[in-house]
C-alpha positions in Angstrom: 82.0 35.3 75.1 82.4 37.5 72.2 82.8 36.2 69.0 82.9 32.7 70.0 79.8 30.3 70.1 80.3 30.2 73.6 78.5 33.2 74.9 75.5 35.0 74.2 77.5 38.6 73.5 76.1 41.1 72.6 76.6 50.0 69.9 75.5 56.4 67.5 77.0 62.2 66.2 78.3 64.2 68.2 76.9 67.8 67.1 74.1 69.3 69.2 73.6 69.4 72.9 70.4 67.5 73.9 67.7 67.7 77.1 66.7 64.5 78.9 64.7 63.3 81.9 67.1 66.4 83.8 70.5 68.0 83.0 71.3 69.6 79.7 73.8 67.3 78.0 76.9 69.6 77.4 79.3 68.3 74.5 81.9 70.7 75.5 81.9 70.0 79.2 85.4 68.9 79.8 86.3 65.4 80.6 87.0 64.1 84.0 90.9 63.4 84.6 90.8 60.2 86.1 88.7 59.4 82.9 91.2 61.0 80.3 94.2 59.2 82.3 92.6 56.0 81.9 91.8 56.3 78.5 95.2 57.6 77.3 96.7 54.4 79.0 94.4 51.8 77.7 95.1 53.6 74.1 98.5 53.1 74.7 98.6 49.0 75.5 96.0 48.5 72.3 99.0 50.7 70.2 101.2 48.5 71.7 99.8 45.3 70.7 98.5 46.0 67.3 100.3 43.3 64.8 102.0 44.1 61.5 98.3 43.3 60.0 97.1 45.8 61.7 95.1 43.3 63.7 95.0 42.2 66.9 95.3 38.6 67.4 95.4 38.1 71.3 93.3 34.8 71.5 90.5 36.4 70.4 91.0 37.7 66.5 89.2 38.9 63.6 87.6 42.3 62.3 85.3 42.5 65.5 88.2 42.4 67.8 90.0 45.0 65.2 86.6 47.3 65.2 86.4 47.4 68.4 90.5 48.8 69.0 89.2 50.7 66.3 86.2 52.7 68.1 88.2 53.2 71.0 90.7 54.6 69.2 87.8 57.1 67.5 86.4 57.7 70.2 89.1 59.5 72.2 88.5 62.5 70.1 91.8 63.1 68.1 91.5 63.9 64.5 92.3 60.5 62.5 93.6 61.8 59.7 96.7 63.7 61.2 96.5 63.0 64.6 98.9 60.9 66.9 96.5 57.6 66.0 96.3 58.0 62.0 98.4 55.4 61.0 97.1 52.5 64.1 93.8 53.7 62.8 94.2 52.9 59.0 96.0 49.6 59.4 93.1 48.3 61.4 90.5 49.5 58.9 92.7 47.7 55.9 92.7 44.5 58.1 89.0 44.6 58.4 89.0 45.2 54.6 91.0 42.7 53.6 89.2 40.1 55.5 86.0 40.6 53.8 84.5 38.3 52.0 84.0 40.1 48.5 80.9 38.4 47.1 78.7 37.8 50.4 80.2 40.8 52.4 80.8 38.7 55.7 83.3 40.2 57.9 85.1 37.2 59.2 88.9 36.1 60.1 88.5 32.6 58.7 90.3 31.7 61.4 87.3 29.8 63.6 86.3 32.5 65.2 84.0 33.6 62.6 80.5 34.5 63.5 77.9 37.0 63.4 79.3 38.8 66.3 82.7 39.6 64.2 80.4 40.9 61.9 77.9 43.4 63.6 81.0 44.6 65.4 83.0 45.2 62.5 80.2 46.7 60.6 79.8 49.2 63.6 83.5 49.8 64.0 83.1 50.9 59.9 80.3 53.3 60.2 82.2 54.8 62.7 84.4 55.3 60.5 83.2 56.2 57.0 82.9 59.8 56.7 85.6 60.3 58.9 88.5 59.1 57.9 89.9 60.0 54.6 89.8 57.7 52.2 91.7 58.8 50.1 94.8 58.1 51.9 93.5 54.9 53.7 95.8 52.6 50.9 98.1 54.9 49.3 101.1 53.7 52.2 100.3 49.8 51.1 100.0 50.8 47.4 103.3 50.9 46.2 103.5 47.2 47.3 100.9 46.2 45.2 98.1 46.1 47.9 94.8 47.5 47.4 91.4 47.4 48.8 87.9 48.8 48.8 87.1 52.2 50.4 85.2 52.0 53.4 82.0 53.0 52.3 81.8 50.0 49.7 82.8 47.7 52.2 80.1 48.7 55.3 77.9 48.7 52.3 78.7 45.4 51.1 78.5 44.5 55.0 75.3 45.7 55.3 73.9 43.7 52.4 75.0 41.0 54.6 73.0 41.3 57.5 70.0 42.4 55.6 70.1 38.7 53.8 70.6 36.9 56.6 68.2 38.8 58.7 65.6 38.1 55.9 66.4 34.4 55.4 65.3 34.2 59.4 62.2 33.5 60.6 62.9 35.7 63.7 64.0 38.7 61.4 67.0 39.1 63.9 70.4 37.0 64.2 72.2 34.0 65.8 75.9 33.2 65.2 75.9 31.8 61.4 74.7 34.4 58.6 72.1 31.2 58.0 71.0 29.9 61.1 67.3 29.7 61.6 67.6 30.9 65.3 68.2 34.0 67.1 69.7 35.7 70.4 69.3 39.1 71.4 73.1 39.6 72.2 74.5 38.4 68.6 71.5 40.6 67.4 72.5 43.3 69.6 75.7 43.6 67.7 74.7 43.5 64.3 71.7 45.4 64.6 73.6 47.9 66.2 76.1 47.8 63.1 73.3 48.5 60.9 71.5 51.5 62.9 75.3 52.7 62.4 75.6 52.1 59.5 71.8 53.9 58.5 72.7 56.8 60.6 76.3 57.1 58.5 73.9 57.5 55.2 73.9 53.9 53.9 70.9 52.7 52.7 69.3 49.7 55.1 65.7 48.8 54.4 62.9 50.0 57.3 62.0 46.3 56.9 65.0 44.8 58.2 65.0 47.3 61.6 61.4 46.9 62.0 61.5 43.4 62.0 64.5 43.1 64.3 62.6 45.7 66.9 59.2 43.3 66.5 61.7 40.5 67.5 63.4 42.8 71.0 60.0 43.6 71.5 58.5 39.8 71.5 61.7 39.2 73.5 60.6 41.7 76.8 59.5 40.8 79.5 56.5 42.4 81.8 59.0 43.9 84.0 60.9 44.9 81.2 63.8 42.4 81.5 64.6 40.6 78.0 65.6 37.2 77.8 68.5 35.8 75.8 66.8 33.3 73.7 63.8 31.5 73.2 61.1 33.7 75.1 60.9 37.1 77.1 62.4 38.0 80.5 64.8 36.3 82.7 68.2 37.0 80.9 70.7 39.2 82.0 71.3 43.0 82.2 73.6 43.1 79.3 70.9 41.7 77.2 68.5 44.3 79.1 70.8 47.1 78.1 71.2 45.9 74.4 67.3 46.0 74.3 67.5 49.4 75.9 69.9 51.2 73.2 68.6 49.5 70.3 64.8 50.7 70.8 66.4 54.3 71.8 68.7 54.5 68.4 66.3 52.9 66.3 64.1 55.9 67.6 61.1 54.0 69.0 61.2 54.7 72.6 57.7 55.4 72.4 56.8 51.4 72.5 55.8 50.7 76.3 58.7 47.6 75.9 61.3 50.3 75.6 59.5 52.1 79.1 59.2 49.1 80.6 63.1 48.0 80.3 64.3 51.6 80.1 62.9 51.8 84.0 64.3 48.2 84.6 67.7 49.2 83.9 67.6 52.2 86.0 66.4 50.6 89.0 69.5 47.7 88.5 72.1 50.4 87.6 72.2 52.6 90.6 73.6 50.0 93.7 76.0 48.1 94.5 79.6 48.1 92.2 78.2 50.6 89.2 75.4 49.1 89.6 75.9 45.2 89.7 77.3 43.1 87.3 77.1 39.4 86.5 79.8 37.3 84.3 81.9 38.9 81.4 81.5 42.5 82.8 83.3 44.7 80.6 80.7 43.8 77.7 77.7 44.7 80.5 79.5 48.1 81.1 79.7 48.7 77.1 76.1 48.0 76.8 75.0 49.6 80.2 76.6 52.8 79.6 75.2 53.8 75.9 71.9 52.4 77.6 71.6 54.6 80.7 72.9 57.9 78.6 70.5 57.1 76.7 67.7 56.6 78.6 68.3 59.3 81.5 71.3 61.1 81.7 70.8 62.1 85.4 70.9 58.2 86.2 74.2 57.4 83.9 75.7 60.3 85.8 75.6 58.6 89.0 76.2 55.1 87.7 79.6 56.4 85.8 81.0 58.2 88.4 80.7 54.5 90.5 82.1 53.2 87.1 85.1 55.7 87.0 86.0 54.6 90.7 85.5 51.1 90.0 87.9 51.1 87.0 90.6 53.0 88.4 91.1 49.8 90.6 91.1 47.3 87.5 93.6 48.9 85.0 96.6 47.0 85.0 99.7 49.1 84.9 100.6 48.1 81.1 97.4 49.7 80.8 95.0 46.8 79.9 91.9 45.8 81.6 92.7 42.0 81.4 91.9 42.2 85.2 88.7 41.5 85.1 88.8 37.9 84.1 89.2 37.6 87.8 86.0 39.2 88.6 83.2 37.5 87.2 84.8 36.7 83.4 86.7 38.1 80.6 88.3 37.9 77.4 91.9 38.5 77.2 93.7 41.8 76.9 92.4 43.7 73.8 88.5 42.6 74.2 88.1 43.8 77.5 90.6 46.7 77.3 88.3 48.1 74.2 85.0 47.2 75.8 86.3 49.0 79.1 87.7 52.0 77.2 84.0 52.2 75.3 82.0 51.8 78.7 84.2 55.0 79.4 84.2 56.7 75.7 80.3 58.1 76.5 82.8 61.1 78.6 83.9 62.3 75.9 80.7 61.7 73.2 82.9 61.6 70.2 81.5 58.9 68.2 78.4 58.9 66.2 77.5 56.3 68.3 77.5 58.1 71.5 75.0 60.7 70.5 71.5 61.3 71.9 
């Protein structure tokens, strides 16, 4: 799935507490321990298996892979500037630096793996990012050696100039795998849209042009019932595109269009039987989109879907503390995809990223 061609894949501050459809949203609640235990095990494996590069490079590669290592590592709430991840934290972000393309701003490995989905994950994983680690230290351990890159602001921005053009050179206003391909998907859009909602929330400047249009697209993309379809015309694909369609009308703050109703109550109605709810193929990228989805949309419903989730994953974490497991349920990726993707379904506990806030 992600990353490659082979899967239509398809994530914003923590600060205030918020109200939905029920229970007040506490941001100092504590976090369950199953969940903490979890995470500080899956942290562990993706500090285990980070390369010299700062990369990781198992079978899947490049700075979507890295960004997403990245968030999870964010996400768990320890300072990145002096806390136990600081240095994991800033090799990643060089890698992703250091792959960019200077003049067009494409995030890529050049490596094969290359595609839009590297891209819109990367550019998340950097808003994340920007404002919160320091930049002024992010090169000064690599300097002496002659190395030196771009802070992180200029790169998401150069990253976001990216998206805009190829978003603009499409007739669908939205995204498919090549920066100049003609078609579109809602899951490659999912991820760089999201990137750039990051990105705009982070204080970079992206044009109401380019998020209208890519809204217009998710809308012409939903269903009657709400559902959104992969490719080609509305309804019929699967929840993870239903879930991508849910967050990006909620972040892009237009959950006042009856689409956004429509799938918002879809979702719910899918999310509260069976195993969390369901799942079809490649479910740790489901669970990354169904999460930020549900919390968004009601927070009583993601309440009872993640405590079904926290049950679920305490059977699928390996003992090195991976979630490569769950290539034998219905699809995976290899060790560090799903491992990040499962830690992010989980990271909405703790609401430490930008990303995660209502």
């Amino acid at each position: 799935m992600i990353l490659r061609t082979t899967l239509g894949l398809a994530v914003v501050a923590v600060a205030a507490a918020a109200v939905a459809q029920g229970p007040v949203v506490r941001y100092g609640d504590p976090v369950p321990r199953d969940v903490r235990e979890m995470y500080d095990a899956g942290l562990r494996y993706l500090i285990k298996t980070q390369d010299e590069s700062g990369a990781w490079k198992d079978g899947q590669a490049g700075p979507g892979v890295t960004g997403m290592a990245v968030m999870a590592l964010l996400a768990s709430g320890e300072d990145p500037n002096h806390g136990p991840y600081r240095v994991p934290i800033r090799k990643a972000l060089r890698s992703m630096i250091v792959s960019q393309n200077a003049e067009t701003g494409f995030l890529g490995s050049g490596q094969g793996h290359d595609s839009m989905y590297q891209h819109g994950f990367g550019m998340l994983a950097l808003s994340e990012a920007y404002g919160t680690v320091d930049d002024r230290t992010l090169w000064t351990e690599v300097s002496a050696g002659g190395q030196k890159g771009r802070p992180i602001g200029q790169a998401l921005e150069l990253a976001v100039r990216c998206a805009v053009t190829s978003a603009k050179n499409n007739p669908h206003g939205a995204w498919r795998y090549s920066a100049d391909a003609k078609d579109a998907d809602t899951s490659v859009s999912g991820a760089v849209l999201m990137g750039l909602l990051g990105a705009r929330n982070a204080g970079i400047e992206v044009p109401d042009e380019t998020i209208d249009k890519a809204i217009k697209y998710y809308s012409s993309m939903t269903g009657p019932n709400g559902q959104l379809g992969y490719s080609g015309g509305p309804g019929g694909g699967s929840d993870a595109v239903t879930s991508i369609g849910v967050l990006v009308y909620a972040i892009a703050r237009h959950k006042g269009l009856p689409q956004y109703v429509k799938s918002a109550a879809f979702l719910k109605g899918r999310s509260l039987g069976g195993e969390a709810g369901g799942m079809e193929g490649y479910p740790t990228y489901t669970r990354y989109y169904r999460a930020q989805a549900l919390f968004q949309a009601d927070v009583a419903v993601w309440e009872k879907w993640n405590a079904g989730l926290i049950k679920e994953m305490k059977t699928m974490q390996a003992k090195d503390g991976s979630f490569a497991g769950f290539a034998g349920r219905g699809g995976g990726f290899g060790g560090t995809v799903d491992t990040s993707l499962a830690l992010l379904s989980l990271a909405v506990n703790y609401k430490f990223l930008p990303v995660y806030e209502r």
